[in-house]
C-alpha positions, 0 to 999 in steps of 0.5 A: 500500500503506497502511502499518500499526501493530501496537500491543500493550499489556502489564502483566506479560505475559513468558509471553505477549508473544512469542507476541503481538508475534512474530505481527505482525512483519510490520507496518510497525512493532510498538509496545508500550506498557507500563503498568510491568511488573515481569517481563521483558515489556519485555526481551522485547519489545524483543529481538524488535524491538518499539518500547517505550514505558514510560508511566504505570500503568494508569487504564482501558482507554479512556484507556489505549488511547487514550494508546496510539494516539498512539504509532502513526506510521501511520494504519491501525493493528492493536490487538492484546492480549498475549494475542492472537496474529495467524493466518497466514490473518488476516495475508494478508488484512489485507495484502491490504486494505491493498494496495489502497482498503480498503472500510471505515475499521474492523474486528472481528476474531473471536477463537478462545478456548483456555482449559483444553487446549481451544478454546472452542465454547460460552459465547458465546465462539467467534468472539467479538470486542471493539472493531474491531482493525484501523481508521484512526486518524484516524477512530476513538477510544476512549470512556473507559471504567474496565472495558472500552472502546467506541469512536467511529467517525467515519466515513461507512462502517460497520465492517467484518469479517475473515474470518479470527480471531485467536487468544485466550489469556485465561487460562493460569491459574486464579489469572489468572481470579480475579485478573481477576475481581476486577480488572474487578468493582473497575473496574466497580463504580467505573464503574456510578456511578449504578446501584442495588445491593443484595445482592439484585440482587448475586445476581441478576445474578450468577446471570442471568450464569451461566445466560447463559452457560452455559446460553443460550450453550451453555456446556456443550458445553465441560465444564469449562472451560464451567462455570469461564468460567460460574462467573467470570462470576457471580463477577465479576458479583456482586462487582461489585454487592456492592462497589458495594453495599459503596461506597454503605452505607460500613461502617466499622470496629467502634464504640468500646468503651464505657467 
């Protein structure tokens, strides 16, 4: 039997980490790297048995989860958000990989997304998933990345996939959206470097986004909440454009007056 790390990375997350942390208590061990919560996350975890580990402030996702990793003292190690919350069908499967030779060193775990009083069908978000989740750490390292990760497997065997999902609570808030909205068009504005950006292509990406979403990927099926997630996403979209726009023009303050 492989034994395993939960590792759970916070930031001001007290209204959701139980929810995450309390699913995989039944790890080997559950770590919790925390990037300077100013909530009761930290005491939160700690009170449901968690390893906490206070590290520096968050400076991108790839270099964050990779930190994270070193704190892991087992090599098979399951990445979990703290808006993620482990099923009880997914955590009998992985038990059951881990009891014998897994057949892959990586795997994707699909997500169920609860955003608005509902699951989420359409959007390209039903049964969506991020990095693989569940992997050996001796073969797999995070690449580093401002807005949202990759990963290098350096394994012989491709990655894998669980049958069961993990569910997902990206947001429990309007203002959460717009917050991250905004948060992740700054990151990806500083990380599209060497892109051309104008305000034109800031409103044509920003469109082509929603109509992806919600119209190729069937956003529409979910009412509301299909258009908000559609609506976030030209938002973050054109943002991210515009700043970096904003960032190569340099405007600065008004001109002196003449005298």
């Amino acid at each position: 039997m492989h034994k395993l790390s939960a590792c759970v990375i916070t930031f001001n997350d007290e209204h959701t980490v139980a929810w995450s942390v309390g699913s995989v208590q039944w790890v080997d061990e559950v770590v919790v790297v925390d990037t300077g919560s100013t909530d009761r996350t930290v005491e939160i975890a700690e009170s449901l048995g968690a390893r906490v580990v206070r590290t520096t402030p968050f400076a991108g996702f790839g270099e964050m989860r990779n930190r994270a990793l070193e704190y892991c003292t087992h090599d098979w190690v399951f990445s979990v958000d703290a808006d993620e919350h482990c099923t009880q069908p997914l955590q009998e499967e992985i038990k059951g990989l881990l009891a014998g030779e897994p057949a892959h060193d990586a795997y994707y775990v699909p997500r169920h997304n609860y955003l608005m009083g509902r699951w989420i069908r359409g959007s390209g978000w039903h049964r969506n998933h991020r990095t693989p989740q569940l992997f050996r750490k001796s073969v797999f390292r995070y690449t580093p990345s401002l807005a949202h990760e990759n990963h290098e497997l350096t394994s012989a065997r491709p990655p894998g996939w669980t049958q069961n999902v993990l569910w997902h609570f990206p947001f429990r808030t309007l203002d959460e959206i717009l917050y991250k909205a905004n948060l992740y068009s700054t990151l990806g504005a500083q990380a599209q470097s060497n892109e051309r950006a104008s305000m034109w292509s800031a409103l044509g990406h920003g469109l082509w986004a929603f109509i992806r979403l919600y119209i190729l990927k069937r956003g529409f099926i979910d009412g509301w909440a299909g258009f908000i997630i559609a609506l976030s996403n030209f938002e973050g979209t054109f943002y991210r454009y515009a700043k970096r726009y904003e960032k190569v023009q340099g405007w600065g303050a008004p001109p002196e007056e003449e005298k």
